[in-house]
N, C-alpha and C positions, 0 to 999 in steps of 0.2 A: 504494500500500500504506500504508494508515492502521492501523498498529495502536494500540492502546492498552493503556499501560502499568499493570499493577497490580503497586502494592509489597505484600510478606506483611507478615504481623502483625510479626516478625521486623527487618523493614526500619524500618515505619514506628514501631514503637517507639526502633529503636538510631537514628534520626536524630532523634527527638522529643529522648533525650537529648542526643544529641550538639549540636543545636540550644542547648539550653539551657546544657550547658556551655561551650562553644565561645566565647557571650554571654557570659557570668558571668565567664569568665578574661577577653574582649578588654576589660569594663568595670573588669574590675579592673587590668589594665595598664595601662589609661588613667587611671584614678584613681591611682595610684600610681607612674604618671612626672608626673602633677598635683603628687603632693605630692616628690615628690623635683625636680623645678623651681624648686616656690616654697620650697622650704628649710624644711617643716613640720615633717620632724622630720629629726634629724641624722644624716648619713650616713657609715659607717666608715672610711671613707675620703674626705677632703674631696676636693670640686670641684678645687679648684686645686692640689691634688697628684700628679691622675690621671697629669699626660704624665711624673713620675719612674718611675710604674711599668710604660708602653704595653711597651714593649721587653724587660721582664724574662721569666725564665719562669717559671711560673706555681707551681714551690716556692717560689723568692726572691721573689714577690710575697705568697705568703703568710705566707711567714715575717715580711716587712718590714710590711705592714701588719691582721697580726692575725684573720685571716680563716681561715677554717675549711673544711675540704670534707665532701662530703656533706649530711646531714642537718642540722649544724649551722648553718643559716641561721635553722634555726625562732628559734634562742635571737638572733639578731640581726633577728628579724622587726621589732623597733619602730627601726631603719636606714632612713635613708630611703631607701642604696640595695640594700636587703635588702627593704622591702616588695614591690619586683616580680616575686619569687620564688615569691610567693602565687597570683598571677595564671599562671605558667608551672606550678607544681603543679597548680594546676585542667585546662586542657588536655592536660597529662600523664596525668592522671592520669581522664577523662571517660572512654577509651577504656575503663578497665576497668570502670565505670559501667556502658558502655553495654553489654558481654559480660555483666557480670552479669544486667542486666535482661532478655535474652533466653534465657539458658538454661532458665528454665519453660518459654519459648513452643514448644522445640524441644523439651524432653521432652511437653511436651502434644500434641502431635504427631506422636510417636514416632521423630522426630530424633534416633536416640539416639546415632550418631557426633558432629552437628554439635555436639548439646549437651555431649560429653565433650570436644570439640576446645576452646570457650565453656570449660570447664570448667582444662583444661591453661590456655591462651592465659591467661587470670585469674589462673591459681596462678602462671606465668609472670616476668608483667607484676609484679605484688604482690613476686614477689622479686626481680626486678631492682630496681625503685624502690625497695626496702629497703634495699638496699645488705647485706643475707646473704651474699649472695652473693662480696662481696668487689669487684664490675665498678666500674666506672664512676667518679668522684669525678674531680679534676684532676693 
């Protein structure tokens, strides 16, 4: 039994993206434990301070060395150890990419559960990663 597999428009579009972001975050981790290595730009927390704070929990870590939860990373984006957060938002964040991109295909189609479920799933994802909602943070 040899069958052969065909993916719908649906598929090989939300892996076209997913492909590409998938890249774009692992190059940007790698570039950006590059420069948090070689000490390119400075990081909030220095190298050789890290093992005072391994053991702490994770309020008195932030209270001790000035680090923020949430969204606030953006404004310490230029940290060397805050640049890698950029790279972990892209991956995070592709998934919704790629529900976007396929909800036409399903409405064109007349998908019109899967495209509402596409639909939810997006508005979803969008407020969790917001932090609206109140979840998530340390």
């Amino acid at each position: 039994m040899n069958k052969k597999l065909i993916a719908t428009e649906e598929q090989l579009a939300y892996g076209n993206i997913l492909r590409t972001g998938v890249s774009a975050g692992f190059i940007m981790l790698l570039v950006s434990f590059i420069i948090y290595l070689t000490g390119i730009l400075t990081p909030q927390v220095p190298v050789n301070d890290l093992s005072k704070y391994w053991g702490m929990p994770a309020k008195d870590y932030i209270a001790k060395t000035g680090v923020h939860v949430g969204w606030h990373w953006l404004q310490m984006i230029g940290k060397g150890d805050f640049i890698n957060f950029a790279g972990v938002a892209i991956l995070a964040g592709v998934t919704i990419l790629c529900c976007i991109r396929i909800i036409p295909a399903f409405f064109r189609k007349k998908d019109t559960i899967y495209g509402l479920l596409a639909i939810v799933e997006v508005i979803i994802l969008t407020l969790a990663a917001s932090g609206i909602l109140g979840t998530g943070g340390y």
